[in-house]
Rosetta silent file (secondary structure, phi, psi, omega in degrees, C-alpha in Angstrom):
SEQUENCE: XXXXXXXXXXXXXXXXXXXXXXXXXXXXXXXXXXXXXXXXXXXXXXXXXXXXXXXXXXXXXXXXXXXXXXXXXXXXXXXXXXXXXXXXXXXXXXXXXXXXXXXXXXXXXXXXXXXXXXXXXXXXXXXXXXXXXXXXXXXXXXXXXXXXXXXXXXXXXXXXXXXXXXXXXXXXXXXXXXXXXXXXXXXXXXXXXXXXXXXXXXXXXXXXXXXXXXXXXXXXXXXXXXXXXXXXXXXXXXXXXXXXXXXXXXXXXXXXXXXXXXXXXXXXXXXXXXXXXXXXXXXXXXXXXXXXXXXXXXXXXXXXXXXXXXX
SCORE:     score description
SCORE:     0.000 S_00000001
   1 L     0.000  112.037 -179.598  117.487  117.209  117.849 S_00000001
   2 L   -62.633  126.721  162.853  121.328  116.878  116.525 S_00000001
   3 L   -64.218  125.614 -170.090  121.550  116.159  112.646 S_00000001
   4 L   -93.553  120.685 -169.621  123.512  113.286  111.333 S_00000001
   5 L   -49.647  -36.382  177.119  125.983  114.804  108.718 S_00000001
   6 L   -36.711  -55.678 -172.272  125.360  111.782  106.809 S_00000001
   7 H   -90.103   17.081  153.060  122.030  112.762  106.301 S_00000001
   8 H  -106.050   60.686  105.827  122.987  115.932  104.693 S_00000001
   9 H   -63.504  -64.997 -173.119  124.598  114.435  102.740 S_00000001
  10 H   -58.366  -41.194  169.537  122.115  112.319  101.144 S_00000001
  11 L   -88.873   43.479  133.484  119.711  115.670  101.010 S_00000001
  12 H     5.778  -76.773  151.149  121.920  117.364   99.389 S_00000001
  13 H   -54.788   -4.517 -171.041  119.921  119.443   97.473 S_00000001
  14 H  -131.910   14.178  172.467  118.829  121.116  100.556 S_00000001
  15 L  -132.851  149.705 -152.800  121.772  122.262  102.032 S_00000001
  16 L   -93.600  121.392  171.348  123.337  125.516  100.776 S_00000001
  17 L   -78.398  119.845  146.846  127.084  124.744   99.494 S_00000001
  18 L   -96.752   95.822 -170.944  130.139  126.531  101.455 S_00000001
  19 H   -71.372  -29.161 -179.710  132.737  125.649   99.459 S_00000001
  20 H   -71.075  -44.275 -173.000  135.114  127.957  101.928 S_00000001
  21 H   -72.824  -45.731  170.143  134.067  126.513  104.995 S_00000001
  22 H   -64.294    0.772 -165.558  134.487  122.967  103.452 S_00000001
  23 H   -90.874  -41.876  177.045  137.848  123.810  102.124 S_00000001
  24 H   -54.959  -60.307 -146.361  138.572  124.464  105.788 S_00000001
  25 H  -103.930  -27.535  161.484  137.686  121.749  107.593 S_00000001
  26 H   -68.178   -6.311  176.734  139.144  119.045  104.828 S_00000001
  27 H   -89.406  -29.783  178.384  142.700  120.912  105.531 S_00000001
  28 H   -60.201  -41.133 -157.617  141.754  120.030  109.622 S_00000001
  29 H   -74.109  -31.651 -170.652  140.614  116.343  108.536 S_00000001
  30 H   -78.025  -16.931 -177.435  143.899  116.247  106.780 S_00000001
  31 H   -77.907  -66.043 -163.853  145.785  117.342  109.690 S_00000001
  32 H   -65.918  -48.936  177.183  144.095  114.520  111.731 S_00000001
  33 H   -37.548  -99.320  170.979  144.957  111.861  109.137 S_00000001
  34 H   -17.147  -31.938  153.272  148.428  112.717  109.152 S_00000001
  35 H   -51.450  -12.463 -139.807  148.061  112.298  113.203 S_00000001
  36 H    38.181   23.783  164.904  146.870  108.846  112.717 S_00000001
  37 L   -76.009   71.428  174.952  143.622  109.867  114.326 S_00000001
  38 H   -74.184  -21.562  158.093  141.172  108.502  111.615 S_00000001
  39 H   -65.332  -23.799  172.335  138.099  108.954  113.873 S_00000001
  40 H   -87.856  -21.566  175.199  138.474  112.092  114.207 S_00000001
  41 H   -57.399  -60.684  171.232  139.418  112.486  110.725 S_00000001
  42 H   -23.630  -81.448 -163.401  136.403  110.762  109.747 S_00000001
  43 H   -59.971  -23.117  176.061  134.395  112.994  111.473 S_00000001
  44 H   -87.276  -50.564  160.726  135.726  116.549  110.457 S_00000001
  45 H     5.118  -60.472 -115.698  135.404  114.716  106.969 S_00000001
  46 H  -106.153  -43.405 -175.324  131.939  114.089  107.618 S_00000001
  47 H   -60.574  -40.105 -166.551  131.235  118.357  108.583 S_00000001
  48 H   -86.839  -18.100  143.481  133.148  119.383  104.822 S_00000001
  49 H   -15.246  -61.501 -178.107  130.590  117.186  103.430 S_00000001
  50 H   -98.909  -21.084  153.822  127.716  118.845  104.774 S_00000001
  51 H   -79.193  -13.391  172.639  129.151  122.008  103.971 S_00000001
  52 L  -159.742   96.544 -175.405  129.558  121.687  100.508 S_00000001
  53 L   -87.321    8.928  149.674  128.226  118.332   99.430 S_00000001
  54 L  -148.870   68.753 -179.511  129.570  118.685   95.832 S_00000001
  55 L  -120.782   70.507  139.753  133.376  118.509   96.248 S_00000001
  56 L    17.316  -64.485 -163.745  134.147  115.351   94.489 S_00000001
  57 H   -65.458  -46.472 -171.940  137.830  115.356   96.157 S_00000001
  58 H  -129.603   54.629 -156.313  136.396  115.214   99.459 S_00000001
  59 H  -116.724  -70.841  175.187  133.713  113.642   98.892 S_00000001
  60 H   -37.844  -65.395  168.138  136.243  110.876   97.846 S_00000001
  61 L   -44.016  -28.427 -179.996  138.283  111.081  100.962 S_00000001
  62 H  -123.742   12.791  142.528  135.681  110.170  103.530 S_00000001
  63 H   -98.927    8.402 -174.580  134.398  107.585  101.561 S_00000001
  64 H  -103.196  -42.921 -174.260  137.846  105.656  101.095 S_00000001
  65 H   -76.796  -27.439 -176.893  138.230  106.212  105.059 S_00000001
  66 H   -65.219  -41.324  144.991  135.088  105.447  106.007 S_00000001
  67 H    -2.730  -52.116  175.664  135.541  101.888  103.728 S_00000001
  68 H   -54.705  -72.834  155.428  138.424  101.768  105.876 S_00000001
  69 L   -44.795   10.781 -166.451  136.666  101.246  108.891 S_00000001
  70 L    50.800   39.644  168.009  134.486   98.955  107.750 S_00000001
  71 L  -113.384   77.579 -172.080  131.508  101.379  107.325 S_00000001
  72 H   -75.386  -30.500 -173.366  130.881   99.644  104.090 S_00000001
  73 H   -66.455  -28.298 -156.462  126.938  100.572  103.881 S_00000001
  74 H   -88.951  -23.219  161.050  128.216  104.798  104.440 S_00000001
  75 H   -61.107  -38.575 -164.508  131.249  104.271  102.175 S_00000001
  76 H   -77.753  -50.521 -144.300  128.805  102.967   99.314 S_00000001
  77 H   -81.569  -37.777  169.341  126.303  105.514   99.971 S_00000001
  78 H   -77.006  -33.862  155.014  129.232  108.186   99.739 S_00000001
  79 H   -73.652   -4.407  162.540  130.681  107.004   96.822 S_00000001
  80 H  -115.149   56.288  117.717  127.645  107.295   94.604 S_00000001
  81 H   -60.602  -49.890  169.201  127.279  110.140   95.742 S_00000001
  82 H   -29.685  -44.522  158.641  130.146  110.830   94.488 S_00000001
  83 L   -93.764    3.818 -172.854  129.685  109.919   90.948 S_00000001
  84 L   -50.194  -54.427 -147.639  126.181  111.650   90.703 S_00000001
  85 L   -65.365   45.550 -151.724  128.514  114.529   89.185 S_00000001
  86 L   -48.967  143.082   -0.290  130.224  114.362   85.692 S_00000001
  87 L   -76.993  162.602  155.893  133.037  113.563   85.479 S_00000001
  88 L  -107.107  133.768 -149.677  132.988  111.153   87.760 S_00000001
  89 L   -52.701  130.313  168.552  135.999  110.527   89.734 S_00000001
  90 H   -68.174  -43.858 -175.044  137.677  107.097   88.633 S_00000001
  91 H   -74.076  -48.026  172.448  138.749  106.217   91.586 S_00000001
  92 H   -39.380  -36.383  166.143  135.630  106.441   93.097 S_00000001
  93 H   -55.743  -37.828  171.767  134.188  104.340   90.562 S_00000001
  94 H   -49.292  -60.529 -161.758  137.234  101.678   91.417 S_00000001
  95 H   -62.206  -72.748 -177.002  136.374  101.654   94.964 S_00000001
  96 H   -36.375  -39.503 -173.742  132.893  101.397   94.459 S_00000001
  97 H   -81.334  -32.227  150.718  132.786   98.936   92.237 S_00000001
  98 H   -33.156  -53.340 -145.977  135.453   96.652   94.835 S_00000001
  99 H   -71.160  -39.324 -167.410  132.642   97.194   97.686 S_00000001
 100 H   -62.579  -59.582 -174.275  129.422   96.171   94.805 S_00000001
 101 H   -34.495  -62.154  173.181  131.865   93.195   93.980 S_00000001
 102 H   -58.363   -1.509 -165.566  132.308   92.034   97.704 S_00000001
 103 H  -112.649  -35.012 -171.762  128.071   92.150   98.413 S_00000001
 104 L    95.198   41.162 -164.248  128.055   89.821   95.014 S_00000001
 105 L  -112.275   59.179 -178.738  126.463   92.725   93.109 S_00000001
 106 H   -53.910  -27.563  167.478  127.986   91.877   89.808 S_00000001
 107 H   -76.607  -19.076  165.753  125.872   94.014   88.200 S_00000001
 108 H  -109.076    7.052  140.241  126.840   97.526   89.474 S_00000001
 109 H   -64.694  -67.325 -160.511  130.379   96.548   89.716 S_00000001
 110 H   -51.629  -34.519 -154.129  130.103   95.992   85.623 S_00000001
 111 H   -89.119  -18.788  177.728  128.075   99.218   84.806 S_00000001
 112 H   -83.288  -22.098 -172.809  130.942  101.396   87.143 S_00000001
 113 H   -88.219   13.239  157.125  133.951   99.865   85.585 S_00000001
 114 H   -89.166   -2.390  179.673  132.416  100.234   82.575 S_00000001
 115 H  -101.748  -17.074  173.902  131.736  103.858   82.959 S_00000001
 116 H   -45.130  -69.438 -160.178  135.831  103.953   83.843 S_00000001
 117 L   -63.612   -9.723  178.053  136.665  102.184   80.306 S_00000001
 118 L   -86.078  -11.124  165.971  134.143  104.938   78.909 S_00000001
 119 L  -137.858    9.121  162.733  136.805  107.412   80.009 S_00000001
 120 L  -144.562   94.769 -169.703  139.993  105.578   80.161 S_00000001
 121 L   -72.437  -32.171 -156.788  139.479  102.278   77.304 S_00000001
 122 L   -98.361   31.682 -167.265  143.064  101.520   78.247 S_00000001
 123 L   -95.533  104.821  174.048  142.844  101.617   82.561 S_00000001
 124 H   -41.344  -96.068 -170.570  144.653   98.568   83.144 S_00000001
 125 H   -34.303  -54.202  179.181  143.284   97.754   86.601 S_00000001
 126 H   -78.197  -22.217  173.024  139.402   97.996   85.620 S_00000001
 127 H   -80.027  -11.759  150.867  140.008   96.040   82.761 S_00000001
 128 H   -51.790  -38.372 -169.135  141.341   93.656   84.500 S_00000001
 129 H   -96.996    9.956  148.473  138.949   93.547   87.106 S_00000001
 130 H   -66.307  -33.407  173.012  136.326   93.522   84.683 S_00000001
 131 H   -61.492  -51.336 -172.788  137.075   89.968   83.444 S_00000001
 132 H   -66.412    0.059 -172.489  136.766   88.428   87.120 S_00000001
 133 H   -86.854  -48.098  174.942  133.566   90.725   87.541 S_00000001
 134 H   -27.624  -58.325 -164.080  132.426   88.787   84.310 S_00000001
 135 H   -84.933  -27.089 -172.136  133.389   85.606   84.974 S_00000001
 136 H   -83.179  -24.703 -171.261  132.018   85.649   88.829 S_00000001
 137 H   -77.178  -18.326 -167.854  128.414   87.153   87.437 S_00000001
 138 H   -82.788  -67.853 -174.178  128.686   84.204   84.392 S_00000001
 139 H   -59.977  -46.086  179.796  129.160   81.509   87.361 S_00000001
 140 H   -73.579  -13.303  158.312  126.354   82.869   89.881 S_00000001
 141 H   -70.976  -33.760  157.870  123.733   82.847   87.234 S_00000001
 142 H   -58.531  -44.392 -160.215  125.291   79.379   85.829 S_00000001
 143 H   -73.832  -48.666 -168.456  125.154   77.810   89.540 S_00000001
 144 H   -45.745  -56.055  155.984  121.592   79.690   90.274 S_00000001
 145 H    -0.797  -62.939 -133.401  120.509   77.973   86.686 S_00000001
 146 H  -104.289  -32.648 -169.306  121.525   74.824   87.410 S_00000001
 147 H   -80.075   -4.378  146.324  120.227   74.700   91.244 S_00000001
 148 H   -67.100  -25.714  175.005  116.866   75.688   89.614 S_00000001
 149 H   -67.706  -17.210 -178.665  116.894   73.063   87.432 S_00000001
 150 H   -83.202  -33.319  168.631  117.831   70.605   89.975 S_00000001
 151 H   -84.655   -5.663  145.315  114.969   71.741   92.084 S_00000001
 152 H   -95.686  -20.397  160.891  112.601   71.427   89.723 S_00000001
 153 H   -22.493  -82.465  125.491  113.849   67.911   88.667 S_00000001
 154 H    24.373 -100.155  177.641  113.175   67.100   91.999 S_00000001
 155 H   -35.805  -31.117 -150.940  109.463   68.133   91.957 S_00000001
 156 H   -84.697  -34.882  178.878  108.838   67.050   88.833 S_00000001
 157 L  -103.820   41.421  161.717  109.577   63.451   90.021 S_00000001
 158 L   -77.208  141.386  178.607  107.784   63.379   93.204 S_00000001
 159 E   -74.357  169.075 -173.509  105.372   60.651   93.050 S_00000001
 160 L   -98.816   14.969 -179.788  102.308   61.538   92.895 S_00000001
 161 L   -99.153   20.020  179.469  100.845   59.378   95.646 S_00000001
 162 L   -96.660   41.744 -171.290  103.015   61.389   98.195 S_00000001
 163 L  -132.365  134.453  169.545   99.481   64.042   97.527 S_00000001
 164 L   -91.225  102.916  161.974   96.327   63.317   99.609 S_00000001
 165 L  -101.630  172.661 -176.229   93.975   62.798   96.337 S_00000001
 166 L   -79.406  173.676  165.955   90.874   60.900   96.593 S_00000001
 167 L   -68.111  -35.255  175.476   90.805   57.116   95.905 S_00000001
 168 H   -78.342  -30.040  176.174   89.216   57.731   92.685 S_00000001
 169 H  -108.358   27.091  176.906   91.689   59.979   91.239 S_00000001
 170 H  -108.239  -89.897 -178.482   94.110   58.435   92.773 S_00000001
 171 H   -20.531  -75.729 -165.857   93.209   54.846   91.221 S_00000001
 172 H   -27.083  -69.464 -172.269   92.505   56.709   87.907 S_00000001
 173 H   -39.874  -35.263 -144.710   95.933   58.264   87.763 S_00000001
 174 H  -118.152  -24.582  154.618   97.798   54.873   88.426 S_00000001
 175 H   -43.875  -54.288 -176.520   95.551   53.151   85.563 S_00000001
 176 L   -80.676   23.637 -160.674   96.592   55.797   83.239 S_00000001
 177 L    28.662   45.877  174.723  100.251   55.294   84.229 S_00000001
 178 L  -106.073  115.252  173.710  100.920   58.762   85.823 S_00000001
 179 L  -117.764   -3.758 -175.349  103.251   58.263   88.849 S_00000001
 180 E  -149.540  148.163 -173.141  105.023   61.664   89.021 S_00000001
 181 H   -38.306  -54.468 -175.939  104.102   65.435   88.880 S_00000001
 182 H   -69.781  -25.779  174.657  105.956   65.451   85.871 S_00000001
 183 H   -62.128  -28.435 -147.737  104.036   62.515   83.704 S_00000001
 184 H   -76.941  -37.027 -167.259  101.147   64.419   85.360 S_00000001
 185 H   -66.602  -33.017 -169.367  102.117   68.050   84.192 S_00000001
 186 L   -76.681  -11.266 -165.673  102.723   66.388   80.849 S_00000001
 187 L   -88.690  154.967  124.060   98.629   65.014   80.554 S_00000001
 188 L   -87.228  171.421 -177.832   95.905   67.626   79.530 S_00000001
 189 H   -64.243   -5.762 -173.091   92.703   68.326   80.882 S_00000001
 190 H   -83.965  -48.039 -161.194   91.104   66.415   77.585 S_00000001
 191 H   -78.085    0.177  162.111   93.176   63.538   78.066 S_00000001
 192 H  -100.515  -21.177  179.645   92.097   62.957   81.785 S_00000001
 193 H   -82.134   -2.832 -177.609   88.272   63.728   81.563 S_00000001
 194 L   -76.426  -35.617  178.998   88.825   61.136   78.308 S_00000001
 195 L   -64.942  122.914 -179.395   89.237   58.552   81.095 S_00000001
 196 L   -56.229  147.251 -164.058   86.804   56.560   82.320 S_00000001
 197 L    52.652    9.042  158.255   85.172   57.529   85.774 S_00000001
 198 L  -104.477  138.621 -144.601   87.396   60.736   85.946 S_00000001
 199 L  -149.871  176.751 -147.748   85.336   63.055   85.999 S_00000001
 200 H   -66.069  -66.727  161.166   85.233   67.293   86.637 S_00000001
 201 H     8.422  -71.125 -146.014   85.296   66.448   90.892 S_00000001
 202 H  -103.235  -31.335  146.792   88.550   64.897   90.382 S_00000001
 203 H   -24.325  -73.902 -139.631   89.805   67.499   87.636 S_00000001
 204 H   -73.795  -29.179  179.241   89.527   70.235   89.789 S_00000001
 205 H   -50.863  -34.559 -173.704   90.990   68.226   92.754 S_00000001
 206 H   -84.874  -40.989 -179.397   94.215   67.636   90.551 S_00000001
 207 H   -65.027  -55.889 -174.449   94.161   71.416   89.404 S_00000001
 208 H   -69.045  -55.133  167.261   94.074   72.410   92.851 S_00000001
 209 H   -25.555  -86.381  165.929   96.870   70.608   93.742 S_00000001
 210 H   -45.015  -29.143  177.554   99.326   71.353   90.958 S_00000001
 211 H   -76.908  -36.589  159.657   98.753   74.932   91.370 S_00000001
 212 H   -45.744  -67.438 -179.880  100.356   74.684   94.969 S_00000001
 213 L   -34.987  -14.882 -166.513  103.303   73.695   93.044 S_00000001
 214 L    89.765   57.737 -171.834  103.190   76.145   90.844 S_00000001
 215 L  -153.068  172.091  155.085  102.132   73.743   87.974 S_00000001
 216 L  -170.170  172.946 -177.780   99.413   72.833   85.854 S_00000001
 217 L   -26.786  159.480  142.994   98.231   70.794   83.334 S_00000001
 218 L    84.909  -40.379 -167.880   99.659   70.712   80.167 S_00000001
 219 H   -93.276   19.398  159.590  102.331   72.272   81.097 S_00000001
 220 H   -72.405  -42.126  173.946  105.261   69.912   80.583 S_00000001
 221 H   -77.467  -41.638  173.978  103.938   69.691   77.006 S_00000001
 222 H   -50.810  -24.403 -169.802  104.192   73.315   76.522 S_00000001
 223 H   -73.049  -32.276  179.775  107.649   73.577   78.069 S_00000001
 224 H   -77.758  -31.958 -146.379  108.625   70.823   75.049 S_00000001
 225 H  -113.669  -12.587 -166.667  107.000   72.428   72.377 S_00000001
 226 H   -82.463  -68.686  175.403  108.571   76.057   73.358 S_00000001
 227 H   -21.158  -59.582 -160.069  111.852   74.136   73.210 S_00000001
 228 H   -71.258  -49.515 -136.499  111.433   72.206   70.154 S_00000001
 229 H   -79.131  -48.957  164.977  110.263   75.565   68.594 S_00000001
 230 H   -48.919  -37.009  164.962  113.530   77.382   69.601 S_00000001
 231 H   -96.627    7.125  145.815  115.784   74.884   68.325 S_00000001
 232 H   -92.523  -13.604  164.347  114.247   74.913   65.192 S_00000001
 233 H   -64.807  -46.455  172.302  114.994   78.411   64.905 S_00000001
 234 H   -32.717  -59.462 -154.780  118.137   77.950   65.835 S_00000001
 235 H   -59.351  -31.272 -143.223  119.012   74.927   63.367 S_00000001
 236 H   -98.747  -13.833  173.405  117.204   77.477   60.729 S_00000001
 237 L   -43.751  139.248  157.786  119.271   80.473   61.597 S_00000001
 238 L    70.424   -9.306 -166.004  121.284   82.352   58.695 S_00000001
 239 L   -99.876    5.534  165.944  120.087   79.410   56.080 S_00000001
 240 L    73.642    4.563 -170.941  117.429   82.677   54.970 S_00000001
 241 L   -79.305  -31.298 -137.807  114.362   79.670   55.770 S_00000001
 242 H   -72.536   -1.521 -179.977  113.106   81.233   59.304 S_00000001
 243 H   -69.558  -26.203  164.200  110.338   82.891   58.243 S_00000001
 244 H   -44.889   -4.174  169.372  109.162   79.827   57.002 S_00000001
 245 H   -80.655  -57.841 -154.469  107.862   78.820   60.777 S_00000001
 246 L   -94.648   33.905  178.470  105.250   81.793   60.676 S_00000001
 247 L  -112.681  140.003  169.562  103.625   80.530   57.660 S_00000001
 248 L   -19.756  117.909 -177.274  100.114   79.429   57.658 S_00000001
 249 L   -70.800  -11.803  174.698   98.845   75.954   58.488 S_00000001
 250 H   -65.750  -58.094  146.838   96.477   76.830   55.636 S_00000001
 251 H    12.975  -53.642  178.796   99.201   77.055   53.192 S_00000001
 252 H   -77.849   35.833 -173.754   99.748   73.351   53.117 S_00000001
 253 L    -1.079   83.485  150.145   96.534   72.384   51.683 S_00000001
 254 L   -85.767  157.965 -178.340   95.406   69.570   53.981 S_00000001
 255 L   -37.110  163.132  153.469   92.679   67.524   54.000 S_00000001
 256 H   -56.019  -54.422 -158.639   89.598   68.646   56.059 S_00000001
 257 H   -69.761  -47.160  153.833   90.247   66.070   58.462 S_00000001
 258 H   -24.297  -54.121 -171.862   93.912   67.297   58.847 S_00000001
 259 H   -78.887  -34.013  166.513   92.937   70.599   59.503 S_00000001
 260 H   -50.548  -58.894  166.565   90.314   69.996   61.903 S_00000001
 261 H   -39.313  -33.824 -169.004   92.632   68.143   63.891 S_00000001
 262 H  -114.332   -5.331  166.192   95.544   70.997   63.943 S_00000001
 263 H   -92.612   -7.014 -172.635   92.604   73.292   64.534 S_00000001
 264 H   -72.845  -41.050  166.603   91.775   71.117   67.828 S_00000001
 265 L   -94.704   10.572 -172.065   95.581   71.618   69.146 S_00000001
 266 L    26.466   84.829  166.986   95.285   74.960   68.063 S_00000001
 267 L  -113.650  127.910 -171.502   97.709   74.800   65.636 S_00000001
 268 L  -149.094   21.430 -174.093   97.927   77.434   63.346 S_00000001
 269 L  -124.919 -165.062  116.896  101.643   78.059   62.344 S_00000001
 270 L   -68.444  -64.990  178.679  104.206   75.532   60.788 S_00000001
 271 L   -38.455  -37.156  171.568  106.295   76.939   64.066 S_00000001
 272 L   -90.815  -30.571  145.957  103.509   75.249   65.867 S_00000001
 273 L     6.590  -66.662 -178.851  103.579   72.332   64.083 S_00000001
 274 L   -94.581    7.622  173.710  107.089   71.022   64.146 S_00000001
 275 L  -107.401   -2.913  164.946  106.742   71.268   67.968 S_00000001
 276 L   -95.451  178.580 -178.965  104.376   68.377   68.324 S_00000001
 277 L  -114.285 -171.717  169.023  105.151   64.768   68.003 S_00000001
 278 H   -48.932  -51.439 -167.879  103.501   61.931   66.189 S_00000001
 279 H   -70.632    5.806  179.273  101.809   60.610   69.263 S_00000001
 280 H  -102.259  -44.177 -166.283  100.052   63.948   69.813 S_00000001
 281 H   -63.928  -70.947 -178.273   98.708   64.462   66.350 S_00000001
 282 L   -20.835  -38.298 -160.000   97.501   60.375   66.419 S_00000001
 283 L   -79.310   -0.250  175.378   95.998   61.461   69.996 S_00000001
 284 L   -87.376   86.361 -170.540   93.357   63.430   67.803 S_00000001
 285 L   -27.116  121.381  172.878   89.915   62.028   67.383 S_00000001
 286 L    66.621   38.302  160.570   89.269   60.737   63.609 S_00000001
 287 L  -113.678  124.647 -169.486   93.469   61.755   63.092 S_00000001
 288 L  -117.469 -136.898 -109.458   94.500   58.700   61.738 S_00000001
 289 L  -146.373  -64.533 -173.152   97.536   56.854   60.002 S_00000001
 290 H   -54.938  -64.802  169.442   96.443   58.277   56.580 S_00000001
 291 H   -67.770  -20.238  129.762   96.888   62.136   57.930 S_00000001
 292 H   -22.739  -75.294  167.158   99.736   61.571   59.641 S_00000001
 293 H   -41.720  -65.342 -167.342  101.337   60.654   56.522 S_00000001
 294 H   -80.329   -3.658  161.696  100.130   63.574   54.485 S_00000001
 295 H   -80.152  -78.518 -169.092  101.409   66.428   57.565 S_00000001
 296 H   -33.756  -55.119  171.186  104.764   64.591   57.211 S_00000001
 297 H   -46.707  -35.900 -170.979  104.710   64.858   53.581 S_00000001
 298 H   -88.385  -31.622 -178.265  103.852   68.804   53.360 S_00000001
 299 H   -74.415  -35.588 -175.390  106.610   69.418   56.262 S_00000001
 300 H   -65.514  -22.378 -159.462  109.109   67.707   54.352 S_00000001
 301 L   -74.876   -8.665  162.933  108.693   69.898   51.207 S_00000001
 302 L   -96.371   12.600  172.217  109.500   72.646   53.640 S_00000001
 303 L    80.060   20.610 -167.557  112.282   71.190   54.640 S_00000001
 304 L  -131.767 -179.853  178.866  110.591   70.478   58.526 S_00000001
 305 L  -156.512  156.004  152.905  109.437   67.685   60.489 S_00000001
 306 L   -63.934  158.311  172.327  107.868   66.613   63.600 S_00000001
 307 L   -79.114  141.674 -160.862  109.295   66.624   66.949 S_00000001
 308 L  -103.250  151.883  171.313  110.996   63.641   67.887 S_00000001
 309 L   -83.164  152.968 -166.285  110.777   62.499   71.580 S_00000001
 310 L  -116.122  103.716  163.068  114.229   62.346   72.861 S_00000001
 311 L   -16.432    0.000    0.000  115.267   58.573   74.448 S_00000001
């Protein structure tokens, strides 16, 4: 069975280096180049390789021809080989990071010409071609971003009678004025068993559902309260306050009835706190008008608030 030089290459470690005999046969490949024969070059290339598979130089050589030839996977494959070695050849690193750049592999183009600028800071060419590596990896994660967000948009405001649900939790649903995966994602399981004649049957039926999506309950309000929680850290950044989020809901001295309530929403932070809205806390059996008032009151003296729904 004939051996593909290639794949002494990659196994390496298992082939005995002749540095004479490879010395040899890269003065023939040069010999063919200079012919204009690059297949043939290629191939006595491909021999000094396998005789001594850690000679950098011509190592180098029959990955820039093979490259040539559009044997882009056996060029890539040659060139990190290439660099296994410190130092590693700059120009290999150049090339290579061209060929990750043309696959849209933004991320191993940055880490080789960054191992360049780690041994030339002032190498013109990679820093140049580090900004467009930048700027193209900054736009496919901006467009990937944005066409998840558009596709979950999309889901979130499918109605929800495009679902085969029963009649009852179908009926329920349209009482309780939930027409789209997203009002629905935004409901918990308390606040639909709260409803009259929904009942666990039509829970689980909803549950079941939502889970194809990839969804569940609830979870629209979590995605708001993670949010709200982040941009009060932000706003809170540098002003020497932020610890003040990880302080105790005990802390405030509230009422019993206050606390029971924020123990019900399992609230147990001031971070968790400012991420609910009025209409959540109110949405709390025996949370009234009166407690409302006094949470607002203890958040201002920290300088916090509730979350406001956004228009």
């Amino acid at each position: 069975m004939s051996i593909n030089p290639l794949d002494m290459v990659i196994g390496a470690k298992e082939v005995q280096r002749d540095a004479a005999q490879a010395a040899k046969l890269a003065v023939e490949a040069e010999k063919m180049e200079s012919a204009g024969d690059r297949i043939e070059a290629i191939a006595i290339y491909r021999k000094a390789v396998a005789a001594d598979p850690t000679d950098q130089k011509i190592m180098f050589r029959l990955g820039y021809l093979v490259d040539l030839a559009g044997l882009e996977d056996e060029a890539i494959e040659i060139y990190e080989r290439a660099i296994e070695r410190p130092p590693a050849p700059i120009n290999a690193l150049m090339n290579l990071a061209v060929l990750y750049e043309d696959r849209g592999d933004f991320v191993r183009a940055e880490r080789c010409l960054r191992q360049v600028l780690e041994t030339d800071a002032n190498h013109l060419r990679a820093r140049l071609f580090m900004k467009d590596v930048i700027a193209s990896k900054t736009m496919v994660m901006d467009d990937d971003h944005d066409r998840e967000k558009l596709k979950r948009s999309a889901l979130l405001d499918t109605p929800v009678t495009d679902f085969e649900l029963s009649v009852r939790a179908r009926t329920c649903l349209k009482k309780m004025n939930i027409r789209t995966l997203g009002d629905l994602v935004r409901t918990t399981e308390a606040e639909l068993l709260s409803y009259k004649n929904f009942g666990d049957s039509s829970l689980v039926e909803i549950k079941t559902m939502l889970a194809s999506k990839g969804l569940r309950l609830g979870q629209g309000r979590d995605d708001a309260h993670r949010a709200a929680r982040k941009q009060m850290i932000e706003s809170l950044k540098g002003s020497g306050n932020e610890a003040v989020l990880n302080k105790s809901v005990n802390e405030m001295n509230l009422s019993v009835r206050a606390r029971k309530a924020l123990q019900l929403l399992n609230i147990h932070s001031l971070g968790d706190l400012v991420t609910h809205t009025e209409a959540e806390l109110l949405g709390v059996k025996n949370f009234g008008a009166t407690s409302l008032i006094e949470v607002k009151a203890k958040l201002t003296e920290y300088g916090l608030s509730l979350r406001k729904i956004e228009a």
